[in-house]
N, C-alpha and C positions, 0 to 999 in steps of 0.2 A: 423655401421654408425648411430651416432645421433642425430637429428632433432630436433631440440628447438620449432620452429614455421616449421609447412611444409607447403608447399604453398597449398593456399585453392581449388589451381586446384586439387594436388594430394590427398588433402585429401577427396574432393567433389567427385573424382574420386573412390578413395576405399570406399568411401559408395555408392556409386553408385551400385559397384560393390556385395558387400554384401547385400543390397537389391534384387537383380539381382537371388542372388543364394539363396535368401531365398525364392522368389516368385517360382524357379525352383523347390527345393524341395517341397512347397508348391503344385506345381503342382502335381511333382509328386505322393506326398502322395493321390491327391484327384483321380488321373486313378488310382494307385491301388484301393482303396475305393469304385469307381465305379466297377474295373473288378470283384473284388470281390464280391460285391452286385449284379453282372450278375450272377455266379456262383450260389451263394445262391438262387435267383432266378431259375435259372437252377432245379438244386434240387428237390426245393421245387419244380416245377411242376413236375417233374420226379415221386417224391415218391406220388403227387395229381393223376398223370395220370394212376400209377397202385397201388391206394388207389379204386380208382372208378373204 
């Protein structure tokens, strides 16, 4: 099926949409970033704690 002009609801619509899922992975990417930056913190006090 195809769409010469698609109405500006549907097209407002799927960007909508794709903003949506880019802010989701965006998100996502920033809780890994932090679990991981816990971890490494984790760590590093571990290997501090029986350094001293």
């Amino acid at each position: 099926m195809i769409v010469n002009s698609p109405s500006p609801e549907l097209s407002s619509f799927f960007v909508q949409r794709r903003r949506m899922m880019q802010r989701a992975n965006r998100t996502v990417q920033s809780t890994e970033l932090f679990i991981g930056t816990c971890k490494l913190l984790s760590i590093l006090a571990d290997v501090t704690m029986k350094v001293t």
